[in-house]
C-alpha positions in Angstrom: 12.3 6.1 14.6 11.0 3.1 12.5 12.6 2.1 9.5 10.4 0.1 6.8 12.7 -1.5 4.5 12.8 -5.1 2.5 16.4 -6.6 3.8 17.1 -8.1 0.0 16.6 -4.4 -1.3 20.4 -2.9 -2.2 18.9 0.4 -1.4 17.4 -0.7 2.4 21.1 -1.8 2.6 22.6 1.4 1.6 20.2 3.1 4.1 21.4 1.1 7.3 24.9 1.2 6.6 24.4 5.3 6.7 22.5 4.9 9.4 25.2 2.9 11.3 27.9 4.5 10.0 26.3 7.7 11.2 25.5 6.1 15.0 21.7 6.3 14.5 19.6 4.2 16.1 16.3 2.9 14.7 13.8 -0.3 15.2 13.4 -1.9 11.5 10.7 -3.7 10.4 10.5 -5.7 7.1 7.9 -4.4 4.9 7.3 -7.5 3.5 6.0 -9.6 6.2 4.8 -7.2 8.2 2.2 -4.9 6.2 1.8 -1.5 7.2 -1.6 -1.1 8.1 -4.2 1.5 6.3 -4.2 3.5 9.7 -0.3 3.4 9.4 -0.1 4.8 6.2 -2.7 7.5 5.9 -1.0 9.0 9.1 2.5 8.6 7.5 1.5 10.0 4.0 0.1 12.8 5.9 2.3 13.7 8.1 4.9 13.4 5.2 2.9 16.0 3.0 3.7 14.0 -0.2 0.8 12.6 -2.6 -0.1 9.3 -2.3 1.5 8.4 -5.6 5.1 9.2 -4.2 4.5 5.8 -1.7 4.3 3.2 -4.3 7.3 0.8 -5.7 7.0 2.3 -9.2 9.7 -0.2 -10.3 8.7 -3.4 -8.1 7.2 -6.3 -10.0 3.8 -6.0 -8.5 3.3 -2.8 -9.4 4.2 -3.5 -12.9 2.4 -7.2 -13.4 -1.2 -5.0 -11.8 -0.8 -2.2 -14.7 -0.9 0.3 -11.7 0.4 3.4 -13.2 -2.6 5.0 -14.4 -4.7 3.9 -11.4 -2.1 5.5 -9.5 -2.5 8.8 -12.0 -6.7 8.7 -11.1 -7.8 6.4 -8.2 -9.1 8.7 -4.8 -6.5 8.6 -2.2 -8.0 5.9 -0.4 -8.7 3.2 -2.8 -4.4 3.9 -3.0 -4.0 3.6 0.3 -6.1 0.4 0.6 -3.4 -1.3 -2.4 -0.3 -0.3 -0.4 -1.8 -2.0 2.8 -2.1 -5.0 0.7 1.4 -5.8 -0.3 4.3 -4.5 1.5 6.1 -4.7 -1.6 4.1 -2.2 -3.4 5.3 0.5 -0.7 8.6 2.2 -1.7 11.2 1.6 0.6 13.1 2.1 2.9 10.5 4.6 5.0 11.7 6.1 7.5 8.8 7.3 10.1 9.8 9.6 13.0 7.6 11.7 15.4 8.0 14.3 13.1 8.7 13.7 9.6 8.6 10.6 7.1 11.0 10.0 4.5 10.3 8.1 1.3 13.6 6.5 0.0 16.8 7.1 0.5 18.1 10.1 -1.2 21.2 10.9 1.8 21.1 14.6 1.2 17.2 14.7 2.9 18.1 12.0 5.2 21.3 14.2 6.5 18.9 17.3 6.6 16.6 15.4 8.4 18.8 13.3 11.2 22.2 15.3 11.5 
């Protein structure tokens, strides 16, 4: 599994302490320097079955500085898509991407569903 997360982000930290405290393994990459790519994220929205919408920072300070919550409400998926390959920090974090599923967040009663 690959964990995208921003190691200054208090909830990336929450994450990987669950995750080590519950002896799961995972290769982390920061978000921030290294972009998910277009490719990346169409496949993980997709395979995630959440809209678009659901993969953005809503509370970050580049969402707010761009005015992106009503593009977000009426832009085509893949002018959205193109943003969030822009600037790792528009991406909500942590992501966690496995074969199977991707989970946006950390909300430990999906991730427990999910990895227990």
């Amino acid at each position: 599994m690959l964990l995208l997360c921003y190691p200054k982000c208090g909830t990336c930290q929450k994450a990987i302490k669950w995750l080590n405290e519950n002896k799961i393994t995972i290769d982390s990459r920061n978000i921030a320097i290294d972009n998910p790519s277009k490719e990346e994220l169409a496949s993980w929205i997709e395979r995630s079955g959440l809209p678009v919408a659901k993969f953005f920072n809503t509370s970050g300070l580049i969402y707010k500085e761009r005015n992106l919550k009503e593009k977000v409400k009426t832009a085509p998926d893949h002018e959205l898509i193109d943003l969030l390959s822009e600037n790792g920090m528009l991406v909500k974090r942590p992501l966690l991407v496995a074969e199977d599923f991707v989970l946006v967040g950390f909300k430990e009663e999906d991730w427990k569903k999910h990895l227990k």
